[in-house]
N, C-alpha and C positions, 0 to 999 in steps of 0.2 A: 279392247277398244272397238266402239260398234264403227264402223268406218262408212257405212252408208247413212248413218246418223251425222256421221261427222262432216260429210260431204251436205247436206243438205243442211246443216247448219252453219256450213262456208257460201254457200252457196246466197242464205236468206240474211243472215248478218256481217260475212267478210267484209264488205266496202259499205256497209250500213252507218249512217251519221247515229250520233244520240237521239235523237228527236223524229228518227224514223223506226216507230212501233208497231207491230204488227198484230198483236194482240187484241182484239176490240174493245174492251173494257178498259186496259189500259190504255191504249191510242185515243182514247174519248176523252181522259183526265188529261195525257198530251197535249192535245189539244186547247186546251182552256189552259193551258201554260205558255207554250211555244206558240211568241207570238213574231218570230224572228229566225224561222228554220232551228240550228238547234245552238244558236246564244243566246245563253244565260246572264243576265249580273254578277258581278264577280259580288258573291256576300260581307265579303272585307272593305266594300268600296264604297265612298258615296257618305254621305251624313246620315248616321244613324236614328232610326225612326222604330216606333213600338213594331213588329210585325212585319216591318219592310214598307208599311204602307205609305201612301203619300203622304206629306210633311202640309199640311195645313192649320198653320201656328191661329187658333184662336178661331178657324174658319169661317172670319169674315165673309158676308153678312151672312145672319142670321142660322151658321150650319145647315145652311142650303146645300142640297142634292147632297147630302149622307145617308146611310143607313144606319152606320156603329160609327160612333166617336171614341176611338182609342185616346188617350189622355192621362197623362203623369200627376202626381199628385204629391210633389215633393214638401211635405211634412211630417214631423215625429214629435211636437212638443208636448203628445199627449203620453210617451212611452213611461214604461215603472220599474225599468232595470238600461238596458244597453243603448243607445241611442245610435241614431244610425242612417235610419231606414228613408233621411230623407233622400237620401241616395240612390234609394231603388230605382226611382223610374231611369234612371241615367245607366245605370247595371242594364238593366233588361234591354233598353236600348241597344247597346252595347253587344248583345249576344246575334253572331251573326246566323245562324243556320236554325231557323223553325219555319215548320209549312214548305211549300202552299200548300200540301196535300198529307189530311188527315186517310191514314189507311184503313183503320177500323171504319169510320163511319163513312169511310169513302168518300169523304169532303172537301170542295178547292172552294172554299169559304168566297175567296175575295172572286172568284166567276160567279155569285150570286149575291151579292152584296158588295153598296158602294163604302166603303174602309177609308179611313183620314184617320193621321197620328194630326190629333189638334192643339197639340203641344201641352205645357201645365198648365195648371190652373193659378192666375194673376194673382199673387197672395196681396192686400193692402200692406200686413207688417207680418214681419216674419218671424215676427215675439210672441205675437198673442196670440194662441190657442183659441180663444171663444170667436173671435175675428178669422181666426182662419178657416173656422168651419163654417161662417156665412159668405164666406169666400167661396166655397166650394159647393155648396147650395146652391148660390148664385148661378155660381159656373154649369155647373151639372143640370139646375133648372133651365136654363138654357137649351141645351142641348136636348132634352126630354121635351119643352114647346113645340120643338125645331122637327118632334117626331122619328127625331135617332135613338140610338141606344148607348149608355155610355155600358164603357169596358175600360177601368181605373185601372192605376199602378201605383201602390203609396210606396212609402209613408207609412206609417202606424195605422193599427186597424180603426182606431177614432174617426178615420173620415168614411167608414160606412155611415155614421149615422148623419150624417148631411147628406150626403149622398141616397139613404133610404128616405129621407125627406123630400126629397128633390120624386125619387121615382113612386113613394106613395102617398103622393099629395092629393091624388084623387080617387086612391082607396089605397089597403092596407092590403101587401105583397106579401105570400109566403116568401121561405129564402130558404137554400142550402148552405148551411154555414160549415164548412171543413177545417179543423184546428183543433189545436191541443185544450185550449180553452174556452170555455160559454162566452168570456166576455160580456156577464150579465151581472156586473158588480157594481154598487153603487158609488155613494162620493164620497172622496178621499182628500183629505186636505181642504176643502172647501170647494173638489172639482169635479163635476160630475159629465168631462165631457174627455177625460182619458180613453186608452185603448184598451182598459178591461171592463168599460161598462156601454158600447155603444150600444146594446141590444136592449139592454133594458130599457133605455131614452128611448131607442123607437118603439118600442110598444107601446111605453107610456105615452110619447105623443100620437098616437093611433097610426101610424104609416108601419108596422110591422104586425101582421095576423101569427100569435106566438102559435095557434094551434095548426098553423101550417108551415111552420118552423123546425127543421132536423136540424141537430148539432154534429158532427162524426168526428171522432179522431180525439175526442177530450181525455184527457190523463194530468195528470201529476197533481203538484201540492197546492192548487191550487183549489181545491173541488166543495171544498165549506163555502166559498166566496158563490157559491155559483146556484143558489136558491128558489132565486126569480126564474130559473131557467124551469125548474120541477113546478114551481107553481103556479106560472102563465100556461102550463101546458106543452111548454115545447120539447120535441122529442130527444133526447139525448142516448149517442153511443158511443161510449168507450172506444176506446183503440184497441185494447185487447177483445172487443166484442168484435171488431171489425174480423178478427181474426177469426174469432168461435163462429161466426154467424155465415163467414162466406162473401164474397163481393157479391153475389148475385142478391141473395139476401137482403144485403145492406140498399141495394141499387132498388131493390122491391120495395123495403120500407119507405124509402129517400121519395120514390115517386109516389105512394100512398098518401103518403102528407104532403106534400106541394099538391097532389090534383090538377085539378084542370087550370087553374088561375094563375094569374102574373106571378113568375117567381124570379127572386134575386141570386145570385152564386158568390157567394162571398169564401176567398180558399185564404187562408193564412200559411205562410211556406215553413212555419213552426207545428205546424199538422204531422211534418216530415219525420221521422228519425233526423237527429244530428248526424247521423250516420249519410244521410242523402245530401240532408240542407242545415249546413252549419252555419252559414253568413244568416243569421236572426237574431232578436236583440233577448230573445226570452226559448233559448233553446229549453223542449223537454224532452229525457231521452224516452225510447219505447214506443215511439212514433209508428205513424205508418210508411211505406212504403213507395216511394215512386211511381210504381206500376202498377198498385191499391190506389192510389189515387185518381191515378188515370183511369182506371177502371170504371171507379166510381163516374167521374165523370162521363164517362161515353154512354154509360149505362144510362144518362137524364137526357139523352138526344130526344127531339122531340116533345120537350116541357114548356112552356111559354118563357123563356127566359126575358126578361126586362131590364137588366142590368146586370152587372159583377165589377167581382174587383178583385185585385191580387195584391197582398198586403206585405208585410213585414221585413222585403228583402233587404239587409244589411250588408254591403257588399265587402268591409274592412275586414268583417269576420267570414270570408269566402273564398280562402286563397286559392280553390280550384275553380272558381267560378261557376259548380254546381249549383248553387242556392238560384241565381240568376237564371241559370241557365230550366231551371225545371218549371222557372214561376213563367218565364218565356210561353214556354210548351202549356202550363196553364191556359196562359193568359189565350194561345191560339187555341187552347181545346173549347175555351169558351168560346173563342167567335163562331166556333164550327157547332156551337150548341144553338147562339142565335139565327146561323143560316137553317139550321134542321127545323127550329121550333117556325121559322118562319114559312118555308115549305110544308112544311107539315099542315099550319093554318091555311094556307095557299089551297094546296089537295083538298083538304078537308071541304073550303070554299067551293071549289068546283064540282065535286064528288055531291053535293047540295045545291047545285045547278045556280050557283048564287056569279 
């Protein structure tokens, strides 16, 4: 025992509170947290909100003074196996311990951006599918006038495509889409606005640019269905390519094809192995990886992000609460993608004397 180490490490934290840091890099991220010496909110406490953030149901008027609209999007009428997932945004709610502070990209999101959980989205009936995506349109056109960013919680992955409506109504967004599936399949039954074909409706109504579209994490039997994906141009990678290629790799390609322009983040928690995330209505196994994900994700700090969304959580099928708990951490890796990509424009402004 080094005993003059130990003495001077009595000496600088013995009677030291939590919130007294000495470290500069860290006492500067303190900082923008401890705003009360060192109490915290107990995380089990309080009415649960996406992210911890403040509870402003519908944020009367007009989503004034927001940056990001976090918002639930409790619908599944469009799923093709397990139903469920109207439940998500209530799960995720529910998970108490994410944030504030992303460590890789060294991010306290809500110290730079104004955050509202604006609760769901007002469905008219809660039967009909083609109603309830112009429900969500509505709702989300809203919030994009209002000059915020929406950050979704479904629900089945069907309501990206109102949602991609909503954010490329005044040009066509690349997107990174994360999932076992393209989700580029047509109409089935006489319905062409399910959760395995949203992507192909937003191409076709011009609000998604397919040649600025990655897919990652695609596998199983679903892959004949998935056509439109190879012939719009959009880029498609395997899950076991995730592997061959390397996260850094995949993270290069991922920003190659988005570029410089508005892109959307769309993650499916079926992306996962079952092994991570079993609460899904359409588990496939062979998945990627938790910390493949996150990877990925960190690696697009810095992208114009315009929107996202986190889709498929089923919480009945989640008895550990992992599935919930990782689309959570999602859902915050994306805020910390809008605060970078916003900074980033920010610098970029100034560094151009603008």
């Amino acid at each position: 025992m080094d005993r003059v180490n130990l003495e001077r490490l009595r000496s600088l934290y013995g009677e030291a509170s939590g919130a007294d840091i000495l470290n500069p890099a860290f006492r500067a991220v303190a900082e923008l947290i401890f705003q009360d010496g060192d109490k915290r909110p107990a995380p089990y406490c309080g009415a649960p909100t996406l992210l911890k953030a403040p509870l402003r149901p519908h944020a009367a008027p007009g989503f004034a003074d927001i940056d990001v609209a976090l918002l639930g999007v409790p619908m599944d009428l469009g799923v093709t196996n397990r139903a469920g997932a109207r439940n998500g945004p209530r799960a995720v709610r529910n998970v108490e311990r994410v944030g504030p502070f992303e460590h890789v990209l060294k991010a306290v999101p809500t110290a730079e951006l104004r955050v509202a959980d604006v609760g769901d989205v007002p469905f008219s009936s809660r039967f009909d599918l083609a109603s309830a995506h112009t429900d969500i349109e509505a709702f989300v056109g809203q919030i994009v006038r209002a000059g915020a960013i929406p950050l979704s919680v479904g629900g089945d992955h069907s309501i990206s495509l109102p949602i991609l409506r909503a954010v490329g109504r005044e040009r066509p967004v690349g997107m990174i889409h994360i999932d076992a599936h393209c989700d580029t399949g047509g109409s089935f039954e006489g319905c062409k606005f399910h959760h395995g074909g949203p992507f192909r409706q937003a191409v076709l109504d011009g609000v998604l640019d397919p040649h600025r579209t990655i897919q990652i994490g695609i596998r199983g039997n679903s892959e004949y269905l998935w056509e439109f994906s190879f012939d719009s141009g959009m880029t498609v990678i395997h899950a076991e390519e995730v592997q061959e290629m390397g996260i850094g790799a995949v993270v290069a390609r991922a920003r190659a094809v988005a570029g410089d322009g508005p892109v959307y983040v769309s993650f499916d928690v079926d992306s996962l192995d079952p092994a991570f995330a079993p609460g899904t209505g359409t588990p496939e196994v062979g998945g990627l990886s938790s910390s493949q994900v996150l990877g990925i994700l960190r690696g697009l700090a810095g992208l114009e992000v315009i929107g996202g969304d986190v889709v498929e959580v089923a919480p009945q099928y989640d008895p550990t609460t992992n599935t919930a708990q990782v689309a959570a951490q999602v859902l915050f890796e994306l805020l910390c993608l809008v605060a970078r990509g916003r900074s980033g424009r920010r610098g970029a402004a100034s560094s151009d004397g603008i």
